[in-house]
N, CA and C atoms of all chains as a GROMACS GRO file, in nm:
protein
  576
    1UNK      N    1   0.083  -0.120   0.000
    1UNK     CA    2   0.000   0.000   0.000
    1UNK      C    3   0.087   0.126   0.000
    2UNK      N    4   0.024   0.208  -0.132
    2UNK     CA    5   0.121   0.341  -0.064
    2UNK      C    6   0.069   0.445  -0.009
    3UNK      N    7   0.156   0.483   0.146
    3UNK     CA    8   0.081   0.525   0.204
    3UNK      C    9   0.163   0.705   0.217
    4UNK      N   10   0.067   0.807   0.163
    4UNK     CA   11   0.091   0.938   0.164
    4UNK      C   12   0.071   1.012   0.304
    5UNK      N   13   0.194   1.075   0.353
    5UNK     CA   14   0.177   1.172   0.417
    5UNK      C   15   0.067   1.281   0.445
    6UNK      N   16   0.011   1.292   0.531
    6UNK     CA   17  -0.107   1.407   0.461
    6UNK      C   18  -0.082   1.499   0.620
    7UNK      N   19  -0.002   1.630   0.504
    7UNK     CA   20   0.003   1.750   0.577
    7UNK      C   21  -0.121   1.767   0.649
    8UNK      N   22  -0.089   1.859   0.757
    8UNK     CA   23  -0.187   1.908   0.822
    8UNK      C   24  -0.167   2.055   0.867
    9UNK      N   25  -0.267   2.131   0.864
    9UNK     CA   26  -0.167   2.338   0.930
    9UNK      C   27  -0.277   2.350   1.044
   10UNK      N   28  -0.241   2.412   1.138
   10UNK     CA   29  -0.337   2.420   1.288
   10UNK      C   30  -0.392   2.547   1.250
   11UNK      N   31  -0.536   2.580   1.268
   11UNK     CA   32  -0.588   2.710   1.254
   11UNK      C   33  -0.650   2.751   1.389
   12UNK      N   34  -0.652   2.873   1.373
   12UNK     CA   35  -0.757   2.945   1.486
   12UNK      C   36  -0.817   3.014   1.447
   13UNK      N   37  -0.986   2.989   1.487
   13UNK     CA   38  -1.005   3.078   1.354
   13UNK      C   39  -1.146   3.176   1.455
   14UNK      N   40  -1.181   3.272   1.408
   14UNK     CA   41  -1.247   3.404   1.472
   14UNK      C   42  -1.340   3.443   1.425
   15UNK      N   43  -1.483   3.470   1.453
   15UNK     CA   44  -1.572   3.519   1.349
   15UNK      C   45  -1.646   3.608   1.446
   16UNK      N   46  -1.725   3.705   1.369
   16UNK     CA   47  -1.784   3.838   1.427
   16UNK      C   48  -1.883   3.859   1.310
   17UNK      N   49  -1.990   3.756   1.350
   17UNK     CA   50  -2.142   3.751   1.318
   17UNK      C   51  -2.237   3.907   1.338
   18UNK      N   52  -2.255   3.980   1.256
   18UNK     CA   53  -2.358   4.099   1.245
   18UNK      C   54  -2.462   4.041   1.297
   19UNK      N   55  -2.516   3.934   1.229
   19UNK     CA   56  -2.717   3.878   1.242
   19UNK      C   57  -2.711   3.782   1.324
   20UNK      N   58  -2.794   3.759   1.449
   20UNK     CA   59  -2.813   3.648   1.601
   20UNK      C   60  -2.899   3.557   1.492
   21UNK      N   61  -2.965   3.596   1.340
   21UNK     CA   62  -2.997   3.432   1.272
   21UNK      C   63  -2.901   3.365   1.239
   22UNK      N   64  -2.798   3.439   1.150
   22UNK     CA   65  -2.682   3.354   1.089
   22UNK      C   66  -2.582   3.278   1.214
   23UNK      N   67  -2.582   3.344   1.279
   23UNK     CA   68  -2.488   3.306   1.402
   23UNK      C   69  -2.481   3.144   1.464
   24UNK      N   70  -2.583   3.089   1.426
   24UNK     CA   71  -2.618   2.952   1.503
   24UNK      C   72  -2.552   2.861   1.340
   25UNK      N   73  -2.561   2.911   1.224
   25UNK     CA   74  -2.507   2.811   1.113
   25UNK      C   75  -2.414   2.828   1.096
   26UNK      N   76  -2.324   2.919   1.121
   26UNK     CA   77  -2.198   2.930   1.118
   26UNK      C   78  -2.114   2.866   1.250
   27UNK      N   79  -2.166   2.850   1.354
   27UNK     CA   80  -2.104   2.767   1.490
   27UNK      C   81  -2.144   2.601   1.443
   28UNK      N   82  -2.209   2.575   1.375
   28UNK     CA   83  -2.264   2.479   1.336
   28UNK      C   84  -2.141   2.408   1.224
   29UNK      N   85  -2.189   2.502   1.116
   29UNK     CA   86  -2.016   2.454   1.034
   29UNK      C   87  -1.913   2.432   1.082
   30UNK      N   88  -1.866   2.560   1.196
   30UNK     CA   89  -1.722   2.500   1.218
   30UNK      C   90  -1.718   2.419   1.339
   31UNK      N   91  -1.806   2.360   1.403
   31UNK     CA   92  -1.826   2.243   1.513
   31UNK      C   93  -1.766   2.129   1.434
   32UNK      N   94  -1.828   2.118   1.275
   32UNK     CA   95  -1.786   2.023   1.216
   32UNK      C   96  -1.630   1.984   1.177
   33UNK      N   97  -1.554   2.083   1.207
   33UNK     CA   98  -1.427   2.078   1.134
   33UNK      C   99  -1.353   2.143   1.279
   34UNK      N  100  -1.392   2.151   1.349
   34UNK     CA  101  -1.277   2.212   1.455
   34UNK      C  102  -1.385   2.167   1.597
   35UNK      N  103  -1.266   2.269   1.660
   35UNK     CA  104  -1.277   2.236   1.854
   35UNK      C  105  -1.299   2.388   1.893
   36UNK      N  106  -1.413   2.342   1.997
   36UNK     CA  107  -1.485   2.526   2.011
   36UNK      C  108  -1.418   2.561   2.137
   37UNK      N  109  -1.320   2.661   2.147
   37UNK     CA  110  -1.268   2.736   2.241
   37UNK      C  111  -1.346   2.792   2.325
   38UNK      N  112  -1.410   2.906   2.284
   38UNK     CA  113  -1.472   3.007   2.354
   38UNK      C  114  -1.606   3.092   2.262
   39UNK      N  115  -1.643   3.160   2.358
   39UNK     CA  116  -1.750   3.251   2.239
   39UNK      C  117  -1.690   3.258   2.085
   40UNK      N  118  -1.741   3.270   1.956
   40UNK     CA  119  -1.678   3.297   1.854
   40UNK      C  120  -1.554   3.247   1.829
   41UNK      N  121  -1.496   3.131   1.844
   41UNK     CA  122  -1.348   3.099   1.834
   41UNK      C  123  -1.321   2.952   1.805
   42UNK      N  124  -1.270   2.895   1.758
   42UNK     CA  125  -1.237   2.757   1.733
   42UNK      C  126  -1.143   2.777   1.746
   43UNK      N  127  -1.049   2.676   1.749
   43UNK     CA  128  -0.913   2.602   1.723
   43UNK      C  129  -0.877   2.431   1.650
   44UNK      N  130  -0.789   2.408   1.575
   44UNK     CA  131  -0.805   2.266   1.546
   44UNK      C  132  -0.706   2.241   1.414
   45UNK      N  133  -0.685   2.136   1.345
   45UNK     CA  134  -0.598   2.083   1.301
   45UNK      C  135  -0.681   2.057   1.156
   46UNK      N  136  -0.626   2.063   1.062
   46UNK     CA  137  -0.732   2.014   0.879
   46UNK      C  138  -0.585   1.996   0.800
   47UNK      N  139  -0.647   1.904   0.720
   47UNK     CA  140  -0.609   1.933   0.558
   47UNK      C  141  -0.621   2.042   0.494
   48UNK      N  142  -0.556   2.038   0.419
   48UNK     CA  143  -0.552   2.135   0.302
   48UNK      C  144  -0.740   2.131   0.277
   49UNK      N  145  -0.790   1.942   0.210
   49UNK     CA  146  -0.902   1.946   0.158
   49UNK      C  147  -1.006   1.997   0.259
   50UNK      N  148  -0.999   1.961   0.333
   50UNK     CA  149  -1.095   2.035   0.498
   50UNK      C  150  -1.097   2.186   0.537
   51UNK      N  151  -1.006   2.223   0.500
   51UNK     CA  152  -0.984   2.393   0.502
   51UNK      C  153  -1.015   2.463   0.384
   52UNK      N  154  -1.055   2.401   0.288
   52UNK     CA  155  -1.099   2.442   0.150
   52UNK      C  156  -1.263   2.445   0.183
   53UNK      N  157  -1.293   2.323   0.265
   53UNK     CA  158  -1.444   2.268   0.211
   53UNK      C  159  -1.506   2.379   0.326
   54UNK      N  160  -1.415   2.350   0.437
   54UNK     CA  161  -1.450   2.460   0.566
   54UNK      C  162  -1.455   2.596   0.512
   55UNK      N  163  -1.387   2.632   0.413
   55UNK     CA  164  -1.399   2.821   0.358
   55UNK      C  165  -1.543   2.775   0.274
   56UNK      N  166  -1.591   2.688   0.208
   56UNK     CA  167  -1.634   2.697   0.080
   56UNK      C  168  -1.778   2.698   0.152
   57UNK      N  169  -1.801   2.603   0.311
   57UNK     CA  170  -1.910   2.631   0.331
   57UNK      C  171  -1.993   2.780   0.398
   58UNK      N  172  -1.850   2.833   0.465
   58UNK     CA  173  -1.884   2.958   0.525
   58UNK      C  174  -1.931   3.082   0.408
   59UNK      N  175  -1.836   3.056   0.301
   59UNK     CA  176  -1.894   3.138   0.211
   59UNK      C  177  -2.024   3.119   0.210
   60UNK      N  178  -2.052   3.015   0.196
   60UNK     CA  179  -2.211   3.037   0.137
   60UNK      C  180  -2.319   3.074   0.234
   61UNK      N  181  -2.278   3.098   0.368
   61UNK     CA  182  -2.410   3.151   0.504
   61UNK      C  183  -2.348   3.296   0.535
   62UNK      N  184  -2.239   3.339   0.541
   62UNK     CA  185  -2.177   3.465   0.571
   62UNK      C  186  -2.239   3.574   0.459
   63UNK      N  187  -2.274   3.719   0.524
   63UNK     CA  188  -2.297   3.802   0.477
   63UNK      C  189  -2.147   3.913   0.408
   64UNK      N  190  -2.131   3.855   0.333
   64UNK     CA  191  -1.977   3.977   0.305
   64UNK      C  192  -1.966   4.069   0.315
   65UNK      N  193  -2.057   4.141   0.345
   65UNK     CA  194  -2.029   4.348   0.366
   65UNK      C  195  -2.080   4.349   0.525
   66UNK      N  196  -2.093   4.209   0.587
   66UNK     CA  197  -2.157   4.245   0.710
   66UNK      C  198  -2.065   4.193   0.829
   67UNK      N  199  -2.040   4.013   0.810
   67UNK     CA  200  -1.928   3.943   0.882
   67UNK      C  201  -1.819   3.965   0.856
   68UNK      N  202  -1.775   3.865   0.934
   68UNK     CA  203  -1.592   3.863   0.938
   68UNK      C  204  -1.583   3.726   0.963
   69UNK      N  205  -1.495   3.652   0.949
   69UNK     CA  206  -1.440   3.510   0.989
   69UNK      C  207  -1.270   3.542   0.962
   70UNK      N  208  -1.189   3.500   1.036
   70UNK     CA  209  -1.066   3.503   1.023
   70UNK      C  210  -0.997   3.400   1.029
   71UNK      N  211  -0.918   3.353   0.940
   71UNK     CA  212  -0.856   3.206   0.990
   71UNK      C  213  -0.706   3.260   1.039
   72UNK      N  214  -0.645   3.223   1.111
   72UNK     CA  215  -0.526   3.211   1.154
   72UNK      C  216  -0.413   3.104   1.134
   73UNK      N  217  -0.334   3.092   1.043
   73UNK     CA  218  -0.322   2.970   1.002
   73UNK      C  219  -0.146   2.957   1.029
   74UNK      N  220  -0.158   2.833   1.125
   74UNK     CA  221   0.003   2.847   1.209
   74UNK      C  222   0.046   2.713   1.137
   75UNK      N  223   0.188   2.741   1.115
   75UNK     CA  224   0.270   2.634   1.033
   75UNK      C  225   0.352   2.546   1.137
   76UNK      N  226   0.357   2.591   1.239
   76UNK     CA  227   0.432   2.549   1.350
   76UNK      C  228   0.354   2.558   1.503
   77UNK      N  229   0.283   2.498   1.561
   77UNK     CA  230   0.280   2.530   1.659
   77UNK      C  231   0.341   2.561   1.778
   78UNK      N  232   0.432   2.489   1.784
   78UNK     CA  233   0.520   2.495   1.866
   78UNK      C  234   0.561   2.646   1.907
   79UNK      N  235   0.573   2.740   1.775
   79UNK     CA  236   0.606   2.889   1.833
   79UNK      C  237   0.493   2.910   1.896
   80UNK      N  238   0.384   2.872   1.918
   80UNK     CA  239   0.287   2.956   2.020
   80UNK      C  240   0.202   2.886   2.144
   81UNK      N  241   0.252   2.997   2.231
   81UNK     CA  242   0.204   2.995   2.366
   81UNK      C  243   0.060   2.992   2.378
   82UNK      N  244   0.006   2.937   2.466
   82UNK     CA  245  -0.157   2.989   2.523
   82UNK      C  246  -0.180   3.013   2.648
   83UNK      N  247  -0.206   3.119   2.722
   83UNK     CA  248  -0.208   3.194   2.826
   83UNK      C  249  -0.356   3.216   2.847
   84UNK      N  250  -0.411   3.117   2.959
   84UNK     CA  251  -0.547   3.157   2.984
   84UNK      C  252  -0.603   3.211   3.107
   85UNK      N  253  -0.649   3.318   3.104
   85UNK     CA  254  -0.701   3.404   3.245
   85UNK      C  255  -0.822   3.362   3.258
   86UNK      N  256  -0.834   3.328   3.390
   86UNK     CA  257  -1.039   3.305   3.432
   86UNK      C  258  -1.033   3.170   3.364
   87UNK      N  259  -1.138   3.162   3.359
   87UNK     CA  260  -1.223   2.986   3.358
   87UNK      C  261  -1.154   2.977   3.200
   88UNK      N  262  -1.100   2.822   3.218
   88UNK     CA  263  -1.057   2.769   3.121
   88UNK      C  264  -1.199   2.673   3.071
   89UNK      N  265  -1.294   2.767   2.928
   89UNK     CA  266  -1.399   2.700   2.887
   89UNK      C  267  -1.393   2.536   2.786
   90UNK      N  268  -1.295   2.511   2.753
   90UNK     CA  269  -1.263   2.389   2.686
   90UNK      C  270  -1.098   2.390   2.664
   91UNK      N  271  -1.077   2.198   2.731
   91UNK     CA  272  -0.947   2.198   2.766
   91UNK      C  273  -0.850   2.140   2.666
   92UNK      N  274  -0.928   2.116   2.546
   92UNK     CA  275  -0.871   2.056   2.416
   92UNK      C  276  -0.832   2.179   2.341
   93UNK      N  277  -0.701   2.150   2.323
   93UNK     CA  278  -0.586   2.256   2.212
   93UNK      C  279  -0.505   2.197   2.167
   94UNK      N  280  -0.476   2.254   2.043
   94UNK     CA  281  -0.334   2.250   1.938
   94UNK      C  282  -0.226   2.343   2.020
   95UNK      N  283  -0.248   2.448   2.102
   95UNK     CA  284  -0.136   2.505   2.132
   95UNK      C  285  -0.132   2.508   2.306
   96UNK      N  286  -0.022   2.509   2.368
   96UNK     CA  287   0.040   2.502   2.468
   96UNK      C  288   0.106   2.574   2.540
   97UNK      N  289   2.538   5.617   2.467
   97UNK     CA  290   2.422   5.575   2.512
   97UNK      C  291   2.453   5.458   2.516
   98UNK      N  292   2.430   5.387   2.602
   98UNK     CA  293   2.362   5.196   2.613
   98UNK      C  294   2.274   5.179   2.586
   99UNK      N  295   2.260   5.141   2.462
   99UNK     CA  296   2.114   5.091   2.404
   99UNK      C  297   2.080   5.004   2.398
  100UNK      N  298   1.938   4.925   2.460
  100UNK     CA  299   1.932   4.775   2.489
  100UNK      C  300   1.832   4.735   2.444
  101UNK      N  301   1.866   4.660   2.340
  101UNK     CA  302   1.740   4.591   2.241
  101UNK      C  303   1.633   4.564   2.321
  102UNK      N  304   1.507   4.592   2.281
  102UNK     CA  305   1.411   4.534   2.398
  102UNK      C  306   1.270   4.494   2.337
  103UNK      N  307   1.299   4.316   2.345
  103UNK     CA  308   1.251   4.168   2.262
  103UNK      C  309   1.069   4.272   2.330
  104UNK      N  310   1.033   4.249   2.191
  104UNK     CA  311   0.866   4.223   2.188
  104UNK      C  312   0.842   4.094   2.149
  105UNK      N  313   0.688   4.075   2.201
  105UNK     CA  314   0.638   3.890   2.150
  105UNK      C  315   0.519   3.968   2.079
  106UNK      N  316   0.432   3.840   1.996
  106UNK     CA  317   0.334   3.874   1.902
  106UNK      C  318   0.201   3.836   1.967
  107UNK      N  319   0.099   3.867   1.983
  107UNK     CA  320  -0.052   3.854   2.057
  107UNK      C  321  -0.162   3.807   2.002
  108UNK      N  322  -0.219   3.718   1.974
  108UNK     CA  323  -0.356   3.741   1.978
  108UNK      C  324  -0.467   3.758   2.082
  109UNK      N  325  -0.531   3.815   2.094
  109UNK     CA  326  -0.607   3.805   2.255
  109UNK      C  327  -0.742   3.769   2.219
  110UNK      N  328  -0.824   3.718   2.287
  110UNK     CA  329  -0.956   3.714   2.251
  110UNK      C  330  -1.032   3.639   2.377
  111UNK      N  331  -1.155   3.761   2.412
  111UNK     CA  332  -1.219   3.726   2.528
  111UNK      C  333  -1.364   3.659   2.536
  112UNK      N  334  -1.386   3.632   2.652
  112UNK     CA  335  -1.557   3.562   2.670
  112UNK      C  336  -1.563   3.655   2.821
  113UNK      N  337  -1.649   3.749   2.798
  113UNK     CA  338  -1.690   3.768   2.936
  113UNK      C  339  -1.817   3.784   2.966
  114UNK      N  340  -1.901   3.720   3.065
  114UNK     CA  341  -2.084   3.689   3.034
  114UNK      C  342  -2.111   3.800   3.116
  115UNK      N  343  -2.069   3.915   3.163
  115UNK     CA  344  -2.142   3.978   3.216
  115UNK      C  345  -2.117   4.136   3.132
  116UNK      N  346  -2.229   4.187   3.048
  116UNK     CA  347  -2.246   4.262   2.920
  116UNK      C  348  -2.173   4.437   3.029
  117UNK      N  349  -2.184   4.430   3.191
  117UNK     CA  350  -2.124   4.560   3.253
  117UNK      C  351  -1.986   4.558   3.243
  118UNK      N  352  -1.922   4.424   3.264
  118UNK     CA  353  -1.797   4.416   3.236
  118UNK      C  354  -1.707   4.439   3.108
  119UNK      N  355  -1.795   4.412   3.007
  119UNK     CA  356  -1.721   4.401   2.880
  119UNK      C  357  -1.680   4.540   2.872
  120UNK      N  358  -1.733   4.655   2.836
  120UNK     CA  359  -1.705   4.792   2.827
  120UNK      C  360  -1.533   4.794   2.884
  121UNK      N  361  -1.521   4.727   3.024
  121UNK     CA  362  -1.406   4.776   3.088
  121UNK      C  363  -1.292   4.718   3.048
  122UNK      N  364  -1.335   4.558   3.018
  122UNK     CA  365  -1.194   4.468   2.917
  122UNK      C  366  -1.154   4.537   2.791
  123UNK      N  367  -1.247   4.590   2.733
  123UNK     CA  368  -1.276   4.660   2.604
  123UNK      C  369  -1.157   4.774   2.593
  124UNK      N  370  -1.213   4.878   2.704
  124UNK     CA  371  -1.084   4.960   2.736
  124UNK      C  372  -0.955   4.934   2.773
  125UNK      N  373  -0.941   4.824   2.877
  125UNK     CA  374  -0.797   4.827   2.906
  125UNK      C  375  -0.744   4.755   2.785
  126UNK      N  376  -0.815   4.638   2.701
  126UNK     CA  377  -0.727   4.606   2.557
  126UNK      C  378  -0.694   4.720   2.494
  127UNK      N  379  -0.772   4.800   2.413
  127UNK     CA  380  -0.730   4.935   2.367
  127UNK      C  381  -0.607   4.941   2.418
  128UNK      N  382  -0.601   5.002   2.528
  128UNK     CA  383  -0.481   5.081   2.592
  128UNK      C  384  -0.316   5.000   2.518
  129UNK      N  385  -0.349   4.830   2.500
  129UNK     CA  386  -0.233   4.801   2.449
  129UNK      C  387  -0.209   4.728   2.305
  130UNK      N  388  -0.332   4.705   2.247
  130UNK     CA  389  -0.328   4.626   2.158
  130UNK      C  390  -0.429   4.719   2.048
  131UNK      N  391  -0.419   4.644   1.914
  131UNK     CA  392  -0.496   4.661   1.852
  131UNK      C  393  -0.630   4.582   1.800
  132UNK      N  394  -0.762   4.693   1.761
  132UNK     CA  395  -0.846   4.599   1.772
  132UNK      C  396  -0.884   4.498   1.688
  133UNK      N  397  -0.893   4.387   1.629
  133UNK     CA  398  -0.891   4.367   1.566
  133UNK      C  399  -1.067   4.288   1.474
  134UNK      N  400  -1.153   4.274   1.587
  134UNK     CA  401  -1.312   4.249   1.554
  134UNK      C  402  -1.343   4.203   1.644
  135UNK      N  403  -1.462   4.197   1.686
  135UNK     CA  404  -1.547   4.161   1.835
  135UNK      C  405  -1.490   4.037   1.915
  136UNK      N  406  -1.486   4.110   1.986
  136UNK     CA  407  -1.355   4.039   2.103
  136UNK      C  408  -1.228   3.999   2.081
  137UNK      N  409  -1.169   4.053   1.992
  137UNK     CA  410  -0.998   3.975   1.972
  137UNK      C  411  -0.950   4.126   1.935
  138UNK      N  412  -0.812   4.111   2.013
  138UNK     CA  413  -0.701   4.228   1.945
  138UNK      C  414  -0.592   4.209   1.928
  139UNK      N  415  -0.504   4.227   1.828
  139UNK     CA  416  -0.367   4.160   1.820
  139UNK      C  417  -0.248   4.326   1.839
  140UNK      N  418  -0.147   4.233   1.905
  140UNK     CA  419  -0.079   4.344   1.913
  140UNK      C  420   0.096   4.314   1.902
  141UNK      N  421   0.192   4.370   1.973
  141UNK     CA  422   0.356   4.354   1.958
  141UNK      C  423   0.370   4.418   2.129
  142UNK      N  424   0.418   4.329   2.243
  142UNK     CA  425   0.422   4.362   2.338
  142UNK      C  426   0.540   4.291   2.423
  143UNK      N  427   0.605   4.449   2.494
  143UNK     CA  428   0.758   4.392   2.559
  143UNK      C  429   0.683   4.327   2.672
  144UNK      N  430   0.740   4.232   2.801
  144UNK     CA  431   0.736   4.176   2.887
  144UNK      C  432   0.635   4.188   2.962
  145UNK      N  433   0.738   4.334   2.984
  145UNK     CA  434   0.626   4.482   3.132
  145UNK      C  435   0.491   4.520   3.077
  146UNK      N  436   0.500   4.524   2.976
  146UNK     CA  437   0.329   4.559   2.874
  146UNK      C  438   0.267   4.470   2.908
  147UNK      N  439   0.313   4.331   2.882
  147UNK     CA  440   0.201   4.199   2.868
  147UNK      C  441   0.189   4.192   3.020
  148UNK      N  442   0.300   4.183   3.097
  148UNK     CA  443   0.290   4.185   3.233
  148UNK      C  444   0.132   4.280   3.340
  149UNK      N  445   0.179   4.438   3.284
  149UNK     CA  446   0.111   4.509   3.295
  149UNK      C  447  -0.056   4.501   3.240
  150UNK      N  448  -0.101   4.470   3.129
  150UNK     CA  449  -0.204   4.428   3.073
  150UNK      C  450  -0.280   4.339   3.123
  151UNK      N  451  -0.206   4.198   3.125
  151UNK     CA  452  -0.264   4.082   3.266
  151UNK      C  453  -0.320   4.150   3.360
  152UNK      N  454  -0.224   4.227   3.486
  152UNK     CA  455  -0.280   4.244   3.578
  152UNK      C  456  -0.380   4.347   3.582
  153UNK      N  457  -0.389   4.423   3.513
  153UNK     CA  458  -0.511   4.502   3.426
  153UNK      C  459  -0.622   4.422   3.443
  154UNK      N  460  -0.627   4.349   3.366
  154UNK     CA  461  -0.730   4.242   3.336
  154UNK      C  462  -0.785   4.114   3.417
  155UNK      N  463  -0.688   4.123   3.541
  155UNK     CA  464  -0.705   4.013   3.626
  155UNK      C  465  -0.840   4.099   3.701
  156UNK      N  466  -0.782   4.273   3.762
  156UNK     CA  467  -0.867   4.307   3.827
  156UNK      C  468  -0.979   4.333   3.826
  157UNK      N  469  -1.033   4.280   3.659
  157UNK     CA  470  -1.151   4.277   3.605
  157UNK      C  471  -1.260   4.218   3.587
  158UNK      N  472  -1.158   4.111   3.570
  158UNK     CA  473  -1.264   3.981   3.533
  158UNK      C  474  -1.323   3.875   3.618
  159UNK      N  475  -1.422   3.853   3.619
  159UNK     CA  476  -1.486   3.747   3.739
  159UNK      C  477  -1.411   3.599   3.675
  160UNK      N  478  -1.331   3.513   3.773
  160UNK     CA  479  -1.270   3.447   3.701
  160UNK      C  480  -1.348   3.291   3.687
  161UNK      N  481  -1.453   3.296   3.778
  161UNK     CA  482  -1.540   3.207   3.745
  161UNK      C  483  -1.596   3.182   3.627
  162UNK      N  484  -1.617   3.313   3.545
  162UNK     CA  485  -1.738   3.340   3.451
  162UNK      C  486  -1.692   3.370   3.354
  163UNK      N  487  -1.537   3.420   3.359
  163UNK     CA  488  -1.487   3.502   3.239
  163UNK      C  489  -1.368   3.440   3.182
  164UNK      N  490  -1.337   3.436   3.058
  164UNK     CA  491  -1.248   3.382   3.048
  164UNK      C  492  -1.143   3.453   2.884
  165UNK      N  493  -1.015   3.492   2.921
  165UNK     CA  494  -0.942   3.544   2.828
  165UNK      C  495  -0.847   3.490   2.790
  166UNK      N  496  -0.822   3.478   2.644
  166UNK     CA  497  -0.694   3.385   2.642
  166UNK      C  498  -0.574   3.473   2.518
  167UNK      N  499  -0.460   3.476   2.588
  167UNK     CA  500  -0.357   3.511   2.520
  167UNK      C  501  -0.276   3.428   2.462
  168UNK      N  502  -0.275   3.394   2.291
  168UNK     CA  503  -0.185   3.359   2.174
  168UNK      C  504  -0.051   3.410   2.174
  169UNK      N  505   0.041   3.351   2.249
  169UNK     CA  506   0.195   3.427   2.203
  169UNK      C  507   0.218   3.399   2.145
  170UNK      N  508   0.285   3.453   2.046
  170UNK     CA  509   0.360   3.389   1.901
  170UNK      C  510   0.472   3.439   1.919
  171UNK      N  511   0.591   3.382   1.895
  171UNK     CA  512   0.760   3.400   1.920
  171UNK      C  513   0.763   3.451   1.731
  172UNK      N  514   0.733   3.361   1.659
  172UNK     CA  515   0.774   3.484   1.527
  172UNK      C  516   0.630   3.422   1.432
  173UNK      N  517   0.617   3.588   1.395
  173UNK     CA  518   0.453   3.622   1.316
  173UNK      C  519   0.488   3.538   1.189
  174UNK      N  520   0.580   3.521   1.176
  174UNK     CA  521   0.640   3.486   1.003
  174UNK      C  522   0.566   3.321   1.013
  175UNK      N  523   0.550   3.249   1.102
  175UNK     CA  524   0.455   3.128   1.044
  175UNK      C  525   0.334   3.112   1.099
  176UNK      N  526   0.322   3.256   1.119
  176UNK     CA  527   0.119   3.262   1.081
  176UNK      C  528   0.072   3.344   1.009
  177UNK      N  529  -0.045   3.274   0.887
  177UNK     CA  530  -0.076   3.343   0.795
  177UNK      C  531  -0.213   3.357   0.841
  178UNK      N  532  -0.265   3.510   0.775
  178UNK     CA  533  -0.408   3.587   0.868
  178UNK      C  534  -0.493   3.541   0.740
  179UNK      N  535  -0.628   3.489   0.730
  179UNK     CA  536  -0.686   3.460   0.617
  179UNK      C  537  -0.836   3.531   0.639
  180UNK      N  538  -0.883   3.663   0.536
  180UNK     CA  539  -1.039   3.701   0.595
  180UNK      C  540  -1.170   3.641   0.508
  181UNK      N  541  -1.260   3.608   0.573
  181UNK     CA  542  -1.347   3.597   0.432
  181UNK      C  543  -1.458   3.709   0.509
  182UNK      N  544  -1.486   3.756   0.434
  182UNK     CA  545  -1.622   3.874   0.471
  182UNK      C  546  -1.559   3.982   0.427
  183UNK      N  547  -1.651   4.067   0.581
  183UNK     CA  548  -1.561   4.180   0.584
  183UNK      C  549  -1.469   4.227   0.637
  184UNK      N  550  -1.346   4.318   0.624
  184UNK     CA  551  -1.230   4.304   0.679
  184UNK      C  552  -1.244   4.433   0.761
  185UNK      N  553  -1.251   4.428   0.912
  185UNK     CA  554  -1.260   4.519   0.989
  185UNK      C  555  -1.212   4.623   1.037
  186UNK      N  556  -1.066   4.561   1.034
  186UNK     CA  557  -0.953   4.665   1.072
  186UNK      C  558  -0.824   4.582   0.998
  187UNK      N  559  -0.792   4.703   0.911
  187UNK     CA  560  -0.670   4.649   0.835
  187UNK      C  561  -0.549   4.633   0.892
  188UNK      N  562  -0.504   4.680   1.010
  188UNK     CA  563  -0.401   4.663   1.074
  188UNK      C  564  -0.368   4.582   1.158
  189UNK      N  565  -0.274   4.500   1.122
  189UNK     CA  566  -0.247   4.360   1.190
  189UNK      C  567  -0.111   4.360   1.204
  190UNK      N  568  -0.018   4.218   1.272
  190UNK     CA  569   0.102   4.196   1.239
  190UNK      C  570   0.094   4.049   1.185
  191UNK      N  571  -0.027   3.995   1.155
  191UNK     CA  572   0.006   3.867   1.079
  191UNK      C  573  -0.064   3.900   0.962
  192UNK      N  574   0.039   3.826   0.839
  192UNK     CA  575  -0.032   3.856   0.673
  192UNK      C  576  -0.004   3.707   0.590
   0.00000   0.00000   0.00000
């Protein structure tokens, strides 16, 4: 069998929902593809193909002159720290 | 003169705080050191005593039961890439 490597890049990714309708399908999408940090925030690990399909679905519920979604996309984790003040809301992370 | 290089680290910040009297005040003391970057996250470039200073800012703020803030250090911005889809809120960042 040949068996391929399959890169992976750690994202964090941020969104700032205008409309309390859209807001519940967009936490919804990225439940599917990541790990929910905090209010508005994921963190988590994809493919290339998973980070494509993950942009391709947000496009289609996001308002473009209204939201924001940000991906953060770290090649290394290792350079980054995570420093948490107050209640640690979920204890699953890519960074340390 | 003795001039003494003086190391900044890279930030992302981004908060959850459930009580809507409090937010106003996290709101401000981020300002004071970072930039904003969309509802609840600000990224910034901060020496030691800043981040030092900022924490305890923010400790005296937050109910730590209820609230919860988490700081992204990044040792070098160069392997994180910023990705927007929407709208882009504030153009000023240190990751591209």
């Amino acid at each position: 069998m040949n068996v391929k490597e399959i890169k992976k890049m750690y994202y964090l990714v941020i969104y700032d929902i205008a409309s309390a309708k859209r807001l519940p399908k967009i936490l919804k999408i990225c439940r599917k593809y990541l790990n929910w940090v905090q209010n508005s925030s994921f963190e988590g690990e994809l493919t290339k193909t998973q980070y494509l399909s993950l942009q391709a679905e947000l496009k289609t519920k996001i308002n473009k002159k209204e939201d924001s979604v940000i991906f953060y996309q770290v090649r290394t984790p290792e350079v980054v720290n995570k420093i948490i003040l107050g209640k640690e809301k979920n204890e699953i992370s890519i960074f340390f």
